[in-house]
PyMOL commands that place a pseudoatom at each C-alpha (Angstrom):
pseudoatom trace, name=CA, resn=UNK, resi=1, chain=A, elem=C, hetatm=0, pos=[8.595, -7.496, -14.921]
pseudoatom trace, name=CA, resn=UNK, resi=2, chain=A, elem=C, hetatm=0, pos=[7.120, -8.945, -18.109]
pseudoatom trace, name=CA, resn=UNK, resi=3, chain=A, elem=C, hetatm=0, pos=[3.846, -9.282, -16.414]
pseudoatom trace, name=CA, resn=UNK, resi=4, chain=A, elem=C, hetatm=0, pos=[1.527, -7.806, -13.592]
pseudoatom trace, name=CA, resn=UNK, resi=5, chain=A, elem=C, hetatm=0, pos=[3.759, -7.087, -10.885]
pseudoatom trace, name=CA, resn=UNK, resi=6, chain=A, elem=C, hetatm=0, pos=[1.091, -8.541, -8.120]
pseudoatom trace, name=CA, resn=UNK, resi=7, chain=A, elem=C, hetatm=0, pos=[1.583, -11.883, -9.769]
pseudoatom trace, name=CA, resn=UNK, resi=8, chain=A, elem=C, hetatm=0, pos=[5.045, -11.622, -9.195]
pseudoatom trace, name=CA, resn=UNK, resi=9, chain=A, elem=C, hetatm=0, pos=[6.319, -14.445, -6.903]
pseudoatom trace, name=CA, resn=UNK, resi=10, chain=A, elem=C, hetatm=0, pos=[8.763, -13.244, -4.126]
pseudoatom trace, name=CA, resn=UNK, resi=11, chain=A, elem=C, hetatm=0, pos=[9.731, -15.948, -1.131]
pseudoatom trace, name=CA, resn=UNK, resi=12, chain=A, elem=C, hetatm=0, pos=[8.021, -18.519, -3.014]
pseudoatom trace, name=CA, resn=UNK, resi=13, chain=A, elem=C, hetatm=0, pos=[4.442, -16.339, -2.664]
pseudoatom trace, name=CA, resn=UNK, resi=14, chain=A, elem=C, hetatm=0, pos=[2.541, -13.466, -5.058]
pseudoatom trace, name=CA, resn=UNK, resi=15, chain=A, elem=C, hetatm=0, pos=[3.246, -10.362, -4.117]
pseudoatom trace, name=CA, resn=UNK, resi=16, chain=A, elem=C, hetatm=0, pos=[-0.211, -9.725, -3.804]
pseudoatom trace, name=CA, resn=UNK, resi=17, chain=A, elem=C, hetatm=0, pos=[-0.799, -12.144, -1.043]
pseudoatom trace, name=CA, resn=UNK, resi=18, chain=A, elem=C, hetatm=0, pos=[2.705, -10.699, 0.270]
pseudoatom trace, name=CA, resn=UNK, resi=19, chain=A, elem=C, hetatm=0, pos=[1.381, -7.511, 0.681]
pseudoatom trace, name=CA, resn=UNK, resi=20, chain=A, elem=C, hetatm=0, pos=[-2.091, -8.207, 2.167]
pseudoatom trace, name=CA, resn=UNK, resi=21, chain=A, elem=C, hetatm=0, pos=[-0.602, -10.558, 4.389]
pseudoatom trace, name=CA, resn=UNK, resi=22, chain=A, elem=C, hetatm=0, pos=[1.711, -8.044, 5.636]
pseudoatom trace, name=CA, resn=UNK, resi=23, chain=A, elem=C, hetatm=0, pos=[-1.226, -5.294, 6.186]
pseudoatom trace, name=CA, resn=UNK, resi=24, chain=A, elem=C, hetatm=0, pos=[-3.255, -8.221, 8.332]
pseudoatom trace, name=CA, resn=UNK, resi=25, chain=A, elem=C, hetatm=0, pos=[0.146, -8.925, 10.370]
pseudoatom trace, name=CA, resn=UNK, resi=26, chain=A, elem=C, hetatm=0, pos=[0.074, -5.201, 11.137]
pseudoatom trace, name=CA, resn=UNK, resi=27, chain=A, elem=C, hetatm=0, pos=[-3.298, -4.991, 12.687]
pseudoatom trace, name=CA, resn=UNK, resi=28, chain=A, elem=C, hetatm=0, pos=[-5.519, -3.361, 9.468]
pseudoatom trace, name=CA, resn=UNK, resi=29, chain=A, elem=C, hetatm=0, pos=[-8.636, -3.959, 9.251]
pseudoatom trace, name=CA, resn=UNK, resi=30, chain=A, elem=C, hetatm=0, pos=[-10.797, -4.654, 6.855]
pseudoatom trace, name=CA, resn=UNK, resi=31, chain=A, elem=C, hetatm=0, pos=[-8.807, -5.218, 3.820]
pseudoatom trace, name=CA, resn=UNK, resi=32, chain=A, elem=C, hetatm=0, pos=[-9.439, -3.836, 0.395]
pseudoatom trace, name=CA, resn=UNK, resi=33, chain=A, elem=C, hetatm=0, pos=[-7.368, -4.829, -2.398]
pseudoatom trace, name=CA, resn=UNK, resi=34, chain=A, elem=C, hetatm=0, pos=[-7.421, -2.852, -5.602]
pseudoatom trace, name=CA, resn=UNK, resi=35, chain=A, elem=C, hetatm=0, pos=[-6.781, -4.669, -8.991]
pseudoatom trace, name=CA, resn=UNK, resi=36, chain=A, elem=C, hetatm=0, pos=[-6.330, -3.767, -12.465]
pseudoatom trace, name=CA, resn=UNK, resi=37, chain=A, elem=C, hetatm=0, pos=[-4.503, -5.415, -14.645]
pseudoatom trace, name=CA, resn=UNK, resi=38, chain=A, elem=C, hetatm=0, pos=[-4.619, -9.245, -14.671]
pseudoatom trace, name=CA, resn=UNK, resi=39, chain=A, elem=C, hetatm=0, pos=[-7.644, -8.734, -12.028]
pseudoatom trace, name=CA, resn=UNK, resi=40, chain=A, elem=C, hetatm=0, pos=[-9.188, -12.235, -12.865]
pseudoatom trace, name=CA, resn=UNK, resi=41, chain=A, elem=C, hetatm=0, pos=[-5.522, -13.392, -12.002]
pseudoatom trace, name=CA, resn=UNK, resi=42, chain=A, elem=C, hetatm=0, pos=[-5.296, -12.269, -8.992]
pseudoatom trace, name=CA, resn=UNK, resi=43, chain=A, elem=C, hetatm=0, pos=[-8.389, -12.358, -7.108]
pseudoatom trace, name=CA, resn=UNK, resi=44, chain=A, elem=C, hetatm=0, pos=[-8.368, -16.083, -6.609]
pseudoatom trace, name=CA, resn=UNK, resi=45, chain=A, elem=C, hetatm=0, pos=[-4.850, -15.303, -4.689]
pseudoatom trace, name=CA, resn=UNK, resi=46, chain=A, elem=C, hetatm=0, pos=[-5.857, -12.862, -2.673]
pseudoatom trace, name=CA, resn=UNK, resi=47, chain=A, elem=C, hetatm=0, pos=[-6.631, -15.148, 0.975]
pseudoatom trace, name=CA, resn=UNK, resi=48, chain=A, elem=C, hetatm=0, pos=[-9.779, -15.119, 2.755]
pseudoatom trace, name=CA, resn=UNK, resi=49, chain=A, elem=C, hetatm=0, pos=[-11.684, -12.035, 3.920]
pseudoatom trace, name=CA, resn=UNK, resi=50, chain=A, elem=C, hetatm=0, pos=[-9.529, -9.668, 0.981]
pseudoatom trace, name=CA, resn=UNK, resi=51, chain=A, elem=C, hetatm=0, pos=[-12.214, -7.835, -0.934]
pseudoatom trace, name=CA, resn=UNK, resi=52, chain=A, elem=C, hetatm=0, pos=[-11.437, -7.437, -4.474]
pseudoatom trace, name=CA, resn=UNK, resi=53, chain=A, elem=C, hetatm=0, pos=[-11.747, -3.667, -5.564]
pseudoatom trace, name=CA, resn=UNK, resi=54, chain=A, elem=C, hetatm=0, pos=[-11.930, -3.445, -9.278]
pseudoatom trace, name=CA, resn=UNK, resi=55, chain=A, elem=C, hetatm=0, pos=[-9.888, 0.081, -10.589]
pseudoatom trace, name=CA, resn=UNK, resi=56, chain=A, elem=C, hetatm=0, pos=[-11.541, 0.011, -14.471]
pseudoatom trace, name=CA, resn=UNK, resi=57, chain=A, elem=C, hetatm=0, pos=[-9.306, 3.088, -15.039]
pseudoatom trace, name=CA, resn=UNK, resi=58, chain=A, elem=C, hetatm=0, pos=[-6.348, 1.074, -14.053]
pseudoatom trace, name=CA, resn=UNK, resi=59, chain=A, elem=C, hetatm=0, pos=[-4.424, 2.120, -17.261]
pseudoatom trace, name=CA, resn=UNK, resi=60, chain=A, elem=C, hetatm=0, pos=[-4.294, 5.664, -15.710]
pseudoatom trace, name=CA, resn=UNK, resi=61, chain=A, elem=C, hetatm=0, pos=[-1.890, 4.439, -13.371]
pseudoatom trace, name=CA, resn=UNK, resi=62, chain=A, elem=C, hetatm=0, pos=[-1.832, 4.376, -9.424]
pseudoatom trace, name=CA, resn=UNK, resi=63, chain=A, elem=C, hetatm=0, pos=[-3.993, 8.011, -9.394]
pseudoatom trace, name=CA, resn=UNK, resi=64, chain=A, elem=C, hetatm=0, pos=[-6.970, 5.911, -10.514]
pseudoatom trace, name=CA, resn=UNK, resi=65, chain=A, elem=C, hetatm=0, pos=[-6.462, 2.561, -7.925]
pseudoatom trace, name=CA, resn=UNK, resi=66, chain=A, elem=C, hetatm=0, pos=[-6.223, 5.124, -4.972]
pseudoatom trace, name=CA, resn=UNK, resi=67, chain=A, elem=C, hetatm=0, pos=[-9.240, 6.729, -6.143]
pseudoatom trace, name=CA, resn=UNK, resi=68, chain=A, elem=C, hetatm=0, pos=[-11.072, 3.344, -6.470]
pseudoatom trace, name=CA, resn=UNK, resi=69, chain=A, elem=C, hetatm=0, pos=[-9.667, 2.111, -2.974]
pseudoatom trace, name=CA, resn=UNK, resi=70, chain=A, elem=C, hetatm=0, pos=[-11.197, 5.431, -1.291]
pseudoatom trace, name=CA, resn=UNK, resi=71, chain=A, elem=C, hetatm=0, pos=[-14.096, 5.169, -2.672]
pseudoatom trace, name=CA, resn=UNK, resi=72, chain=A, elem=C, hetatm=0, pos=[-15.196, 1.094, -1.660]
pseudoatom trace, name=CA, resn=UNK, resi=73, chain=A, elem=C, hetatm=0, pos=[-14.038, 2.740, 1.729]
pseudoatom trace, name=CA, resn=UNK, resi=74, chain=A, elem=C, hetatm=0, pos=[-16.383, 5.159, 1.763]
pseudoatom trace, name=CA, resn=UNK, resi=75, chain=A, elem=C, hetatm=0, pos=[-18.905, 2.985, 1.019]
pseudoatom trace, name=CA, resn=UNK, resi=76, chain=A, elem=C, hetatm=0, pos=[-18.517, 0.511, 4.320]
pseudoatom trace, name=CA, resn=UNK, resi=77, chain=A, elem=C, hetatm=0, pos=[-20.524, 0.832, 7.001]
pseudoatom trace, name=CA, resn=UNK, resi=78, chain=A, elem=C, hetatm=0, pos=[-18.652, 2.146, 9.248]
pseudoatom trace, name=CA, resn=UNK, resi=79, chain=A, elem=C, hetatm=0, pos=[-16.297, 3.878, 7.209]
pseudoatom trace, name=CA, resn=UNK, resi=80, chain=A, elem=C, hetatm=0, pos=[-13.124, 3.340, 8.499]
pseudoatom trace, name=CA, resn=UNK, resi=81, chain=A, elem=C, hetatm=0, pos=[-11.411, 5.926, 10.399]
pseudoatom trace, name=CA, resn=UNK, resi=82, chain=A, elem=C, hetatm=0, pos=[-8.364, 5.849, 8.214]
pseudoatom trace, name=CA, resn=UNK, resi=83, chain=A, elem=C, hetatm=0, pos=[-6.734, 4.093, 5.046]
pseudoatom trace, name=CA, resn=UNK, resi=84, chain=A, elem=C, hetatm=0, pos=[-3.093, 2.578, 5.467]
pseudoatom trace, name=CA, resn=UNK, resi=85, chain=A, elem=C, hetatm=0, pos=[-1.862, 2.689, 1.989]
pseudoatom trace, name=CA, resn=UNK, resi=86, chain=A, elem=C, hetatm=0, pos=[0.371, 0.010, 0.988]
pseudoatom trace, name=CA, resn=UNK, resi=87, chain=A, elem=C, hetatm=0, pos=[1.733, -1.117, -2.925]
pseudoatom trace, name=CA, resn=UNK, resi=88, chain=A, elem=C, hetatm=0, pos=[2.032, -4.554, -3.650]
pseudoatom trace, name=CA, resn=UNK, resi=89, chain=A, elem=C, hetatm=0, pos=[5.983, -3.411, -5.571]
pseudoatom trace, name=CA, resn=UNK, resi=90, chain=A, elem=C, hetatm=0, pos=[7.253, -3.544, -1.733]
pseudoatom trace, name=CA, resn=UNK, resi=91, chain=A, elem=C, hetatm=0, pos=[8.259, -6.676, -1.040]
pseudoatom trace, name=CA, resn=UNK, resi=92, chain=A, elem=C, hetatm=0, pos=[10.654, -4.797, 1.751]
pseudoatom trace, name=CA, resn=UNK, resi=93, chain=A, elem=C, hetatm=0, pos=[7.613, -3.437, 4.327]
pseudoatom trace, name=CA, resn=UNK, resi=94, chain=A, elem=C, hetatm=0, pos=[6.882, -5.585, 7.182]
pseudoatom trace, name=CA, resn=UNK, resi=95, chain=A, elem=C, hetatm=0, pos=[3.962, -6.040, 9.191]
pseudoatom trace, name=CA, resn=UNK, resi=96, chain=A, elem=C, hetatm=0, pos=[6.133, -3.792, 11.953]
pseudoatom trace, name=CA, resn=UNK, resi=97, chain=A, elem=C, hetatm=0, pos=[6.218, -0.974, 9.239]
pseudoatom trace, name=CA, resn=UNK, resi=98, chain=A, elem=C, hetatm=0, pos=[2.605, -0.811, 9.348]
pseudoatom trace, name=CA, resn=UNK, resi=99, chain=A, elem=C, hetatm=0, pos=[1.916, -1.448, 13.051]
pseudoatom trace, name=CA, resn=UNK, resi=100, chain=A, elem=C, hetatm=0, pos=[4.042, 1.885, 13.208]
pseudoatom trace, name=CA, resn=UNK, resi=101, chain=A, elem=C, hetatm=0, pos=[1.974, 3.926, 11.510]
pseudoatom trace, name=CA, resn=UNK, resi=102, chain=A, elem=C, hetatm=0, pos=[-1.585, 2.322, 11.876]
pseudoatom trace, name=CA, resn=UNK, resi=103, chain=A, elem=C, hetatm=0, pos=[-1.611, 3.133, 15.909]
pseudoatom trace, name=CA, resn=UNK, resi=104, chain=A, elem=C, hetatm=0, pos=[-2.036, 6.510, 14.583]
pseudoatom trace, name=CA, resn=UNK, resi=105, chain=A, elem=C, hetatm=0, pos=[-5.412, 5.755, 12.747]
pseudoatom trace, name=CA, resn=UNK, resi=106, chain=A, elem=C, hetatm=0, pos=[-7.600, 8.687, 13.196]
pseudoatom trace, name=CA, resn=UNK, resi=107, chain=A, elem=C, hetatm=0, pos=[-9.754, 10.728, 10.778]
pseudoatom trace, name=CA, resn=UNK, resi=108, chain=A, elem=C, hetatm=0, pos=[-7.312, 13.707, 10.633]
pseudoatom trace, name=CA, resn=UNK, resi=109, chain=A, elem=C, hetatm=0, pos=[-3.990, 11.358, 10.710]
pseudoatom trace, name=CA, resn=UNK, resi=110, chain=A, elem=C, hetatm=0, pos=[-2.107, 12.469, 7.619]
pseudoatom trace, name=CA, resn=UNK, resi=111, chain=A, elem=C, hetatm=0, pos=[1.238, 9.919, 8.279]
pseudoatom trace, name=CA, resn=UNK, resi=112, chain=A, elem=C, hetatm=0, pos=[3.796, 8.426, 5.810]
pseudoatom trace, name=CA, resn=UNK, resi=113, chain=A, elem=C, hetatm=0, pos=[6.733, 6.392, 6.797]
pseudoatom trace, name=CA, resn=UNK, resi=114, chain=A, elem=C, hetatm=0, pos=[9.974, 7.649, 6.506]
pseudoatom trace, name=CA, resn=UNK, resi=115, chain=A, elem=C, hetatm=0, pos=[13.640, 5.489, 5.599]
pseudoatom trace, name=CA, resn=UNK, resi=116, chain=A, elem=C, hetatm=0, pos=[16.482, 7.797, 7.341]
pseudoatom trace, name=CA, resn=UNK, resi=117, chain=A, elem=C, hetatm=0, pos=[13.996, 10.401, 6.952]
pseudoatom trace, name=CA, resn=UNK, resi=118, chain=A, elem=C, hetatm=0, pos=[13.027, 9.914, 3.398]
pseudoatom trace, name=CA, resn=UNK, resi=119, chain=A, elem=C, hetatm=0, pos=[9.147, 9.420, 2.822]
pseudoatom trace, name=CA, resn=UNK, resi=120, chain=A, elem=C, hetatm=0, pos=[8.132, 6.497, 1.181]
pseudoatom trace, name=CA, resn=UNK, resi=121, chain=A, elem=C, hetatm=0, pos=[5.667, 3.904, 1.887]
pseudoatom trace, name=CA, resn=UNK, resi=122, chain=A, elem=C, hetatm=0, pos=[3.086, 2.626, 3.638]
pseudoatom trace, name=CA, resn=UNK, resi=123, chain=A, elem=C, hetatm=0, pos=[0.926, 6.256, 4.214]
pseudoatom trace, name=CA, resn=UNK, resi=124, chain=A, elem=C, hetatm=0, pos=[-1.728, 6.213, 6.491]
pseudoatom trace, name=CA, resn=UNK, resi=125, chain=A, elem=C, hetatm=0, pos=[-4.428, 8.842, 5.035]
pseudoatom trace, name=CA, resn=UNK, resi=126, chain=A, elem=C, hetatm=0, pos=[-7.333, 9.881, 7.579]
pseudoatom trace, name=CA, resn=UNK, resi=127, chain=A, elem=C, hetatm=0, pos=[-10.752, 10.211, 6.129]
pseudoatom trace, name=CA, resn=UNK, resi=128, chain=A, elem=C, hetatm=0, pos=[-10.635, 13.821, 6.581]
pseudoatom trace, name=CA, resn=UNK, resi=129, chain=A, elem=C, hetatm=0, pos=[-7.639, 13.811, 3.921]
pseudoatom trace, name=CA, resn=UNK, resi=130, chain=A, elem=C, hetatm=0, pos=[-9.383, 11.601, 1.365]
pseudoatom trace, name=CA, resn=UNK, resi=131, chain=A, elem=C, hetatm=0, pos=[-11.814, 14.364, -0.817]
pseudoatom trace, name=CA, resn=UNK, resi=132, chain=A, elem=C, hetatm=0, pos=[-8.089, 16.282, -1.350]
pseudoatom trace, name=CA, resn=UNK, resi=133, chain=A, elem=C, hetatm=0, pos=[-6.341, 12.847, -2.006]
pseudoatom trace, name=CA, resn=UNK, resi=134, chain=A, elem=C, hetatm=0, pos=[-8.867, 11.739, -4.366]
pseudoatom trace, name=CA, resn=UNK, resi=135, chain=A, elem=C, hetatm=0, pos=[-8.980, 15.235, -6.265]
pseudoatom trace, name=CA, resn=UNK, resi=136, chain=A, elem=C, hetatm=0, pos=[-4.828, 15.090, -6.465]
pseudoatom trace, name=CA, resn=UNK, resi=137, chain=A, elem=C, hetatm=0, pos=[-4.669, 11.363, -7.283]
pseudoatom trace, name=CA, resn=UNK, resi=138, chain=A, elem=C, hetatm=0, pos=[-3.735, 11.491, -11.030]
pseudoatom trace, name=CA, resn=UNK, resi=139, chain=A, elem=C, hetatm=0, pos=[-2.015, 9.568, -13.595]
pseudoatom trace, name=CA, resn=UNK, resi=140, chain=A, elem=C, hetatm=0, pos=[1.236, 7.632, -11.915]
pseudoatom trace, name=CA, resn=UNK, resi=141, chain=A, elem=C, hetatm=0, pos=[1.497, 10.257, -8.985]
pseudoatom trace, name=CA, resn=UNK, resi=142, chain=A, elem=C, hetatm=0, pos=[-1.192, 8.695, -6.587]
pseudoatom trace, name=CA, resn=UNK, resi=143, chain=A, elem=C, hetatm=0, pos=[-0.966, 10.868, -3.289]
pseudoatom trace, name=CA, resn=UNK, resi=144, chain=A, elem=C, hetatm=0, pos=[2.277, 12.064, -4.085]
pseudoatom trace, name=CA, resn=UNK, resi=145, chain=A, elem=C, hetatm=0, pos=[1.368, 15.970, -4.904]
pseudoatom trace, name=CA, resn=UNK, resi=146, chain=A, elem=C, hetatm=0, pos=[-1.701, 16.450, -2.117]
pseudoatom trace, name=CA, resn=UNK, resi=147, chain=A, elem=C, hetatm=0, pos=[1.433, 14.867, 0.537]
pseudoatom trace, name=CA, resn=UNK, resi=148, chain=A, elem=C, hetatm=0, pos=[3.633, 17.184, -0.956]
pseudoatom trace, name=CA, resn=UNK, resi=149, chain=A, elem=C, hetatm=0, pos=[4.590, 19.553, 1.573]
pseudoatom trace, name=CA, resn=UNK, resi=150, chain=A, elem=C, hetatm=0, pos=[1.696, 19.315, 3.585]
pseudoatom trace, name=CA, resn=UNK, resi=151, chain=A, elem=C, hetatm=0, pos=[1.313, 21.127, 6.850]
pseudoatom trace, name=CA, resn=UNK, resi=152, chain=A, elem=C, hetatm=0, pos=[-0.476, 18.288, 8.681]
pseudoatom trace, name=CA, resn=UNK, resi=153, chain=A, elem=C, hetatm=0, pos=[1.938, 15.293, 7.462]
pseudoatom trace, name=CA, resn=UNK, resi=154, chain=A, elem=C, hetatm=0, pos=[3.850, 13.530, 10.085]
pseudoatom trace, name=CA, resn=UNK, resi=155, chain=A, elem=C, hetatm=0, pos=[6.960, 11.385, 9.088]
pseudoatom trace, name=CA, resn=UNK, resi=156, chain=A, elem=C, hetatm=0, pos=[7.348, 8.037, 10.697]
pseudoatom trace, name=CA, resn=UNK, resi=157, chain=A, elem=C, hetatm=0, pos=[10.676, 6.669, 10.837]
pseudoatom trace, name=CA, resn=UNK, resi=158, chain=A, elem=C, hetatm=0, pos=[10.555, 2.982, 9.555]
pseudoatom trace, name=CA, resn=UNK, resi=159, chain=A, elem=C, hetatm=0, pos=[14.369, 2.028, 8.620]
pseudoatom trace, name=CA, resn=UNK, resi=160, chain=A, elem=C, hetatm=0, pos=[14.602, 0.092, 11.773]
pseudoatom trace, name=CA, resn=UNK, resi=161, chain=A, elem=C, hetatm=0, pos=[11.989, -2.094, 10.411]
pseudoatom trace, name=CA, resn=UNK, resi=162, chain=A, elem=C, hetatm=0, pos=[11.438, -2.267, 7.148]
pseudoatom trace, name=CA, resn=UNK, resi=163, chain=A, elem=C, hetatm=0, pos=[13.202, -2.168, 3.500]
pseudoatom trace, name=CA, resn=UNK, resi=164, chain=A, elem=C, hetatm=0, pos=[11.290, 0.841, 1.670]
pseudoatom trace, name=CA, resn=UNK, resi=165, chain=A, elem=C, hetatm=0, pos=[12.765, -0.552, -2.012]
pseudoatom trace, name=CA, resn=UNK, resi=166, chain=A, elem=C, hetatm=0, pos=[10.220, -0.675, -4.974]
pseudoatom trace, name=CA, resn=UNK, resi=167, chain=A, elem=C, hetatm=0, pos=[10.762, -3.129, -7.548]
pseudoatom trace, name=CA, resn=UNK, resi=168, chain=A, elem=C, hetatm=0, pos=[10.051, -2.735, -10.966]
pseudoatom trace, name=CA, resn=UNK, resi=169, chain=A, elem=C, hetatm=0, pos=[12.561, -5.019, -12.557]
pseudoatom trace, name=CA, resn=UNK, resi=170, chain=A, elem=C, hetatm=0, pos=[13.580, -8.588, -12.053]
pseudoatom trace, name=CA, resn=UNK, resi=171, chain=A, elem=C, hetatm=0, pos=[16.810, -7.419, -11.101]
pseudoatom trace, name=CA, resn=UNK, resi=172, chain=A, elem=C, hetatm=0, pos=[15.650, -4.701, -8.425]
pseudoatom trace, name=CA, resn=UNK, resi=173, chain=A, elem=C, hetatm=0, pos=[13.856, -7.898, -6.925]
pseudoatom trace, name=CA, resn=UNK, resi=174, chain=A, elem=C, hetatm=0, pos=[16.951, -10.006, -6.523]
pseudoatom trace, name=CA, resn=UNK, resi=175, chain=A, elem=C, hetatm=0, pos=[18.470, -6.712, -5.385]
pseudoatom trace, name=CA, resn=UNK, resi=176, chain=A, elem=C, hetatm=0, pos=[15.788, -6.744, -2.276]
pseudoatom trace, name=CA, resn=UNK, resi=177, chain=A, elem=C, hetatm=0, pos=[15.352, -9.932, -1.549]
pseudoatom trace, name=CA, resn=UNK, resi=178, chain=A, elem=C, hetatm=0, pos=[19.332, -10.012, -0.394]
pseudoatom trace, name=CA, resn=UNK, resi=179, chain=A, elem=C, hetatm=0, pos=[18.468, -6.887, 2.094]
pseudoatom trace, name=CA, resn=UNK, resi=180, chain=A, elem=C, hetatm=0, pos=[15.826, -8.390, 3.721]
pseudoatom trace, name=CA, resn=UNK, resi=181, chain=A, elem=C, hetatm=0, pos=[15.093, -11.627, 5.616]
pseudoatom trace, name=CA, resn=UNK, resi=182, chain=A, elem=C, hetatm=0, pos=[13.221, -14.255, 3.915]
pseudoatom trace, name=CA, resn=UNK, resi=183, chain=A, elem=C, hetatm=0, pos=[10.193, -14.453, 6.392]
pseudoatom trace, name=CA, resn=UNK, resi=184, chain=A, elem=C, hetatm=0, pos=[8.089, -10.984, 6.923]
pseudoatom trace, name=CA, resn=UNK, resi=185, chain=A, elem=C, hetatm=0, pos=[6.418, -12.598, 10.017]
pseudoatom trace, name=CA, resn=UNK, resi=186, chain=A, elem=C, hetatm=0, pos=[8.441, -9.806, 12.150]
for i in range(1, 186): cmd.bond("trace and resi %d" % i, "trace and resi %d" % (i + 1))
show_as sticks, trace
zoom trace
């Protein structure tokens, strides 16, 4: 993208703010974001009430901004129930999407949402999960190989609400911006 993809504008916005804005609109609370690269670009966008989350292995890839997230979690008071994961490359997921799966918030939930029964993103982790996410989140695979067949994950069919595309190029952007509407206030 020729620079950090949460400066990215989409709809005229960063997809930063895109993406927090979307957890807020489905019903998350509080809200961590997790920065890397750029971080002292993107804080001032993130709106009001976002805390910051500083990943200093950021380099590692998404492994070590999962394990970051978790951790500022676990160090609220209370700890939340559950984490809704979300990436900020997902211009696609509305606040729907995550209304979907954060109704299921409980400390055992292991839930991911599914696009005609393909898992992708958000994934709603329980705190039970997050010792076994945390050892598993390496390198670029985040929570990828602890979800990874198992037992206790639940897919959550999304496609009716929700465009699960990633975009890593300017291209793939255009590409998703003609599938979905131009407001994510749904």
């Amino acid at each position: 993208m020729g620079r950090p993809k949460a400066l990215v504008r989409f709809d005229g916005e960063p997809l930063v703010r895109r993406a927090v804005e979307v957890l807020a609109g489905g019903g998350c609370t509080p809200l961590l974001a997790v920065l890397g690269a750029a971080a002292e670009e993107v804080e001032p966008l993130l709106p009001s009430g976002v805390r910051a989350v500083l990943a200093p292995d950021w380099e590692e890839g998404m492994g070590a901004s999962l394990r970051a997230g978790l951790a500022a979690l676990e160090g609220l008071d209370p700890v939340p129930d559950a984490a809704l994961v979300h990436l900020v490359d997902l211009p696609g997921v509305t606040p729907a999407a995550v209304a979907r799966l954060a109704v299921l918030s409980s400390p055992d939930v292991l839930a991911r949402a599914a696009y005609e029964g393909r898992p992708a993103h958000p994934v709603l982790l329980g705190r039970a999960h997050w010792p076994g996410v945390r050892d598993a989140a390496t390198g670029d695979s985040g929570a990828r190989t602890y979800l990874s067949g198992h037992p206790d994950l639940e897919l959550i069919e999304c496609g009716d609400l929700a465009v699960p595309d990633d975009v890593d190029t300017p291209e793939q952007l255009d590409r998703v911006a003609q599938r979905i509407p131009r407001s994510h206030t749904d």
